[in-house]
Kinemage of the C-alpha trace (Angstrom):
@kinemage 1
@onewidth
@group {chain A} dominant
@subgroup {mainchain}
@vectorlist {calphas} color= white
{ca unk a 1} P -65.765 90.778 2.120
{ca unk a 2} L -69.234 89.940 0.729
{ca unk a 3} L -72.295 91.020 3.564
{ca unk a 4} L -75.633 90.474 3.549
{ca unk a 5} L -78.109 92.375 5.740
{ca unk a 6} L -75.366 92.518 8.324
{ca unk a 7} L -74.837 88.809 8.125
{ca unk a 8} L -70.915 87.486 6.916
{ca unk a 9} L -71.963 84.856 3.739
{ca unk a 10} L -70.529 81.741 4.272
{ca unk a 11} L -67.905 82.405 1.200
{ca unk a 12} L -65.226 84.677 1.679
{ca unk a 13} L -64.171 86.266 -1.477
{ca unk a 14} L -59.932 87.349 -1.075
{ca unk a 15} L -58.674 90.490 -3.274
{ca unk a 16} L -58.722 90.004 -6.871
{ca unk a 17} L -54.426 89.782 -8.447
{ca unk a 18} L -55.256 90.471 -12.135
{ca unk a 19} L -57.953 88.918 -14.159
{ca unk a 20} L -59.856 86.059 -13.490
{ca unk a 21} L -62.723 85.366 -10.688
{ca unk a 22} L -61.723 86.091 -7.219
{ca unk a 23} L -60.675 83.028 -5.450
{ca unk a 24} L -63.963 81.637 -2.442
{ca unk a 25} L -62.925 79.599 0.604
{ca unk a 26} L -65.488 78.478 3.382
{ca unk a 27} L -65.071 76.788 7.116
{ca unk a 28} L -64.689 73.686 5.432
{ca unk a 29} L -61.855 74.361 2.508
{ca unk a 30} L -60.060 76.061 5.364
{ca unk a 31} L -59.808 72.978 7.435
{ca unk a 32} L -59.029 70.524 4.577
{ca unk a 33} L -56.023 72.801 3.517
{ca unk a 34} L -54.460 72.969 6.965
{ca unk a 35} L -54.758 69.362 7.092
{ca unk a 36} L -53.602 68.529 3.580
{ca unk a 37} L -50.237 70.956 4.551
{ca unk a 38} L -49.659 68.983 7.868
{ca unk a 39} L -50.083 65.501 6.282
{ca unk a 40} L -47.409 67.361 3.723
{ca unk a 41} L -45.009 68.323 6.668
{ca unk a 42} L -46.447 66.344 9.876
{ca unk a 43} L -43.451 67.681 12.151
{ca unk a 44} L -44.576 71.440 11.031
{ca unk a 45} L -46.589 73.227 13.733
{ca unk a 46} L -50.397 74.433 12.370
{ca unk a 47} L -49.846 77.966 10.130
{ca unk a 48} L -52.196 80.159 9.372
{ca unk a 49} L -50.273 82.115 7.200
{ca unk a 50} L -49.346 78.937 5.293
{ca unk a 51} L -53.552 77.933 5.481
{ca unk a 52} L -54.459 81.340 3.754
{ca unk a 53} L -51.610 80.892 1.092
{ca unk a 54} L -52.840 77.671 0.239
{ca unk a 55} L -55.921 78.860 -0.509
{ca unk a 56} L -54.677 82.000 -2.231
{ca unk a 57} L -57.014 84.236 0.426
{ca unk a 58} L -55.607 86.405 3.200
{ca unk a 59} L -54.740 85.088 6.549
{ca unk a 60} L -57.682 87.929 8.134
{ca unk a 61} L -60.074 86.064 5.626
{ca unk a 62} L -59.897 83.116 7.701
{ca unk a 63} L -61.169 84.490 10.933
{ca unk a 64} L -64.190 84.783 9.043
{ca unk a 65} L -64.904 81.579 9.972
{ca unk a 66} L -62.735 81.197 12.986
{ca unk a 67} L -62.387 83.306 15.717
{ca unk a 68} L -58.779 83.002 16.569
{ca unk a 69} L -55.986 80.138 15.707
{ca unk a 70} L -56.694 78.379 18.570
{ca unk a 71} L -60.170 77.654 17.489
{ca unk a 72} L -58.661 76.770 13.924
{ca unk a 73} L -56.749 73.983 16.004
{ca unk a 74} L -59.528 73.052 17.842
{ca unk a 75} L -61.378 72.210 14.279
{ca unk a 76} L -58.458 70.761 12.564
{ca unk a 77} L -57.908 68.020 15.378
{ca unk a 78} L -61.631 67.384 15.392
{ca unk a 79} L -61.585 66.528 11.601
{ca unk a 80} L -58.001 64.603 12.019
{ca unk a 81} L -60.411 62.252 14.654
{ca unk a 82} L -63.194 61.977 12.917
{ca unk a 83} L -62.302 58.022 11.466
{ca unk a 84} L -61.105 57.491 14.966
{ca unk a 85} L -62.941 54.489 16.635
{ca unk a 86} L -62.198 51.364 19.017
{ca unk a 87} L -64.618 48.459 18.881
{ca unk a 88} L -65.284 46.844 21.567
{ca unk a 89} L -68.348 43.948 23.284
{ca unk a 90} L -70.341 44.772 26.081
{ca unk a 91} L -68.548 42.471 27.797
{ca unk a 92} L -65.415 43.802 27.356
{ca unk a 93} L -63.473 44.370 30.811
{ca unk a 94} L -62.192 47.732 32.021
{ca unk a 95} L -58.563 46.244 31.513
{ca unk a 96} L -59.880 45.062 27.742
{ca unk a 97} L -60.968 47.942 26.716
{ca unk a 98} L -57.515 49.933 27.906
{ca unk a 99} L -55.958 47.601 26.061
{ca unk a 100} L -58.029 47.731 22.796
{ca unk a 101} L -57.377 51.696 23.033
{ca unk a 102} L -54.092 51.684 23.342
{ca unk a 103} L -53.573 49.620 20.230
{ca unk a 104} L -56.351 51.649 18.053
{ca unk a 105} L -54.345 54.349 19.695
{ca unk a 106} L -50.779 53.966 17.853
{ca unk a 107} L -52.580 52.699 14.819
{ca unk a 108} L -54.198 55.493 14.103
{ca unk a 109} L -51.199 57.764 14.854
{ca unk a 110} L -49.203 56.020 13.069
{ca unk a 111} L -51.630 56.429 10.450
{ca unk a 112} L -51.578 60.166 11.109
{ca unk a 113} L -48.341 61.240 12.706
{ca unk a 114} L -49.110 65.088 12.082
{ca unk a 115} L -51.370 64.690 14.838
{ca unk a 116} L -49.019 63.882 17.704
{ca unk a 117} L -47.876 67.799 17.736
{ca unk a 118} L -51.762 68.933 17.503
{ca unk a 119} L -52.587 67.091 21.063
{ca unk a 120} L -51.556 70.156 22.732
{ca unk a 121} L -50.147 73.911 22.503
{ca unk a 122} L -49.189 77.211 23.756
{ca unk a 123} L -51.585 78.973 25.792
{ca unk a 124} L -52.618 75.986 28.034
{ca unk a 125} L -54.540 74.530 25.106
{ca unk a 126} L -55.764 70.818 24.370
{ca unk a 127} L -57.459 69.153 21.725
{ca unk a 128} L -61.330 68.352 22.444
{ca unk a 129} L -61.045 66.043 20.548
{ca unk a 130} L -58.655 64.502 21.792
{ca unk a 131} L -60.079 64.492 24.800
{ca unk a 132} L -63.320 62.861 23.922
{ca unk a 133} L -61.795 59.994 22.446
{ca unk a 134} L -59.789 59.463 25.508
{ca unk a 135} L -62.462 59.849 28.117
{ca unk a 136} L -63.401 55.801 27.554
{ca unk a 137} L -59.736 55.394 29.629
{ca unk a 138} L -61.421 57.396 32.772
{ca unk a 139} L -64.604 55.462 32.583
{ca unk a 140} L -62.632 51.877 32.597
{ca unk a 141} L -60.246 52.678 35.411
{ca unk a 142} L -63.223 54.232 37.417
{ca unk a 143} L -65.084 50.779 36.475
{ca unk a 144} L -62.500 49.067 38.577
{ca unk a 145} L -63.666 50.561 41.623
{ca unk a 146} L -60.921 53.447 42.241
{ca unk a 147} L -61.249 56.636 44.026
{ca unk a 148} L -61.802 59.778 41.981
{ca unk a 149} L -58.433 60.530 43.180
{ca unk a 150} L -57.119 57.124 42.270
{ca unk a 151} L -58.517 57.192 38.885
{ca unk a 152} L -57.188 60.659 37.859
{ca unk a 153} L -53.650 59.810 39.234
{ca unk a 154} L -54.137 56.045 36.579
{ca unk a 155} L -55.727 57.722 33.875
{ca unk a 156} L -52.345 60.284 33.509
{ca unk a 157} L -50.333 57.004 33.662
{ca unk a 158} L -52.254 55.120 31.251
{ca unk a 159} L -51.848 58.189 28.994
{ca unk a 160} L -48.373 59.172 29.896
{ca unk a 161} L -47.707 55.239 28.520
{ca unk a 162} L -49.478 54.902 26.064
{ca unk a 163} L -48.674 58.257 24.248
{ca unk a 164} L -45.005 58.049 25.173
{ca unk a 165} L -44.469 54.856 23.561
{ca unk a 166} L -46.388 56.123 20.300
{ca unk a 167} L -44.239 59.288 20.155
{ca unk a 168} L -40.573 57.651 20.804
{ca unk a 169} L -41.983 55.295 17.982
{ca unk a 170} L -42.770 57.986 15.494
{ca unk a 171} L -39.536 59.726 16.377
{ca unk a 172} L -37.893 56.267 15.895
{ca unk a 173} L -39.720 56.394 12.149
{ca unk a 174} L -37.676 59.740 11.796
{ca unk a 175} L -34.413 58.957 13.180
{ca unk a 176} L -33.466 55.370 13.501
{ca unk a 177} L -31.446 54.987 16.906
{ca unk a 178} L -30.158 51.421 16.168
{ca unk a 179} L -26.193 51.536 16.615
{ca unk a 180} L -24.459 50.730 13.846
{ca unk a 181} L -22.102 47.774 13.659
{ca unk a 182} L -19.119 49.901 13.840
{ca unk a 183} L -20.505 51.834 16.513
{ca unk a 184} L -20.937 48.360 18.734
{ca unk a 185} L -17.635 47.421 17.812
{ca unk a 186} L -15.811 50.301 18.951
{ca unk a 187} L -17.473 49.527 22.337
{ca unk a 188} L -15.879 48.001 25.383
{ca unk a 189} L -16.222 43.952 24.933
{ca unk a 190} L -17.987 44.263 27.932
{ca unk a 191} L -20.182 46.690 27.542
{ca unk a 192} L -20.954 45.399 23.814
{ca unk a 193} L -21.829 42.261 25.162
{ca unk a 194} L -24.849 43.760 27.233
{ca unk a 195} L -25.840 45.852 24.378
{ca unk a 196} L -26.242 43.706 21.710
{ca unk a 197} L -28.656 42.432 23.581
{ca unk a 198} L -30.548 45.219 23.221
{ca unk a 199} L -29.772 45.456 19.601
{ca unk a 200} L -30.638 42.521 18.503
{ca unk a 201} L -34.450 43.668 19.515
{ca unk a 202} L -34.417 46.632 18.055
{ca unk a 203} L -33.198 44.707 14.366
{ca unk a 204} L -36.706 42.568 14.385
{ca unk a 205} L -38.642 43.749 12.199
{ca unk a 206} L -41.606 43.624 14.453
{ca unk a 207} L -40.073 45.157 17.044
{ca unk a 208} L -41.825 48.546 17.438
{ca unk a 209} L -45.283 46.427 17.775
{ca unk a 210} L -44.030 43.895 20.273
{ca unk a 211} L -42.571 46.410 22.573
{ca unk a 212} L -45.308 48.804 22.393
{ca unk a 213} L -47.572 45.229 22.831
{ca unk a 214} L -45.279 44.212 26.050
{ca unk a 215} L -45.752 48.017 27.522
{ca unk a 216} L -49.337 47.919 27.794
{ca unk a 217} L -49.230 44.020 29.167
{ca unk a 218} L -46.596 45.287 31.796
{ca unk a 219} L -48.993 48.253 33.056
{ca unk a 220} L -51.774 46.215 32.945
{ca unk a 221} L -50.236 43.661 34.890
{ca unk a 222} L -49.735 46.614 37.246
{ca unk a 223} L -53.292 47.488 37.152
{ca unk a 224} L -54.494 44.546 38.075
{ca unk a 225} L -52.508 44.415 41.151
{ca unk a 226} L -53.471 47.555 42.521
{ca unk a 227} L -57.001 46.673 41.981
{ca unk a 228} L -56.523 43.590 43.982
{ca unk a 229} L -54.428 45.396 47.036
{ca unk a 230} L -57.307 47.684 46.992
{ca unk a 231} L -59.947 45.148 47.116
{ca unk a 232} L -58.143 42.981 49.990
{ca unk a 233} L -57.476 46.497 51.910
{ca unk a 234} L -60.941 46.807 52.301
């Protein structure tokens, strides 16, 4: 470790193996290597071990610049969020601008599916920055005149939604969970008649969009009634 009048530089020189200059890393390297290896493997859980071999440094060299894993996390999230935006007019409507999050929501995970397992983890943690990009969902359902109560119970079902769709969709990506022919055959004539129904939805090729599209309309058809009955209860 190179100090400084007591001071840790802001390069953290790992043991020499062999000739050749020692390898540096800083706050910044650190983070771009634990996101390059999750964009690698996005179902694999945030290593430090696998961050300081990446970098050919030890793993104690990192907390350097980071006082435990969880603040690691906290970091990595924040730079996976950084691009993350949703547009909207002045004169957008609370319901609007759920709706226009919701859909820059699974965009951008799709996008970035290693971030769906960084939301949350052991310990009782969650990602700031996740967080501050979903605040704007508090601020529109308190815009439509709910109790503090009422809005905290809506916000967790606007999330619960919204997130639930995005991760059965990314698991979807994974695993495909459209029977196969033989599979529908081998069914009860029935029974096979109800699910091909189904089936025949989950073959479009837009299909992932339009259902995720016809979950937010249905809540927000839900919304809006509840913001009525609470208007007329008055």
């Amino acid at each position: 470790m190179v100090i400084r009048t007591g001071k840790v530089e802001d390069e953290q020189t790992a043991p020499q193996h062999g000739r050749g200059r020692p390898r540096r890393t800083s706050r910044d390297a650190i983070i771009d290597a634990a996101v390059t290896l999750l964009r690698a493997n996005p179902e694999a859980p945030l290593s430090l071990n696998a961050t300081a071999r990446a970098l050919n440094v030890t793993p104690m060299a990192i907390y350097t610049y980071f006082a435990s894993k969880d603040d690691l996390q906290q970091a990595v999230t924040e730079a996976l969020f950084r691009e993350f935006k949703v547009k909207t007019p002045k004169s957008t409507t609370p319901i609007e601008k759920i709706v226009s999050w919701a859909h820059a929501t699974r965009r951008y995970f799709l996008d970035r599916p290693e971030l769906i397992n960084l939301l949350v983890w052991e310990g009782g943690h969650v990602s700031v920055g996740w967080l501050e990009r979903s605040a704007v969902i508090i601020d529109a359902v308190s815009e439509m005149g709910f109790s503090e109560t009422e809005t905290g119970e809506i916000t967790l079902w606007i999330w619960q939604v919204v997130m639930s769709g995005i991760n059965s969709e990314l698991h979807a990506l994974r695993t495909p969970r459209i029977m196969t022919a033989d599979e529908l055959e081998n069914l009860d004539e029935s029974l096979r008649r109800r699910i091909s129904l189904v089936r025949k939805l989950g073959e479009r090729p837009s299909f992932s969009e339009d259902f995720f599209k016809y979950q937010i309309d249905r809540m927000c058809d839900s919304l809006r009634l509840l913001a009525e009955r609470r208007v007329r209860s008055k």
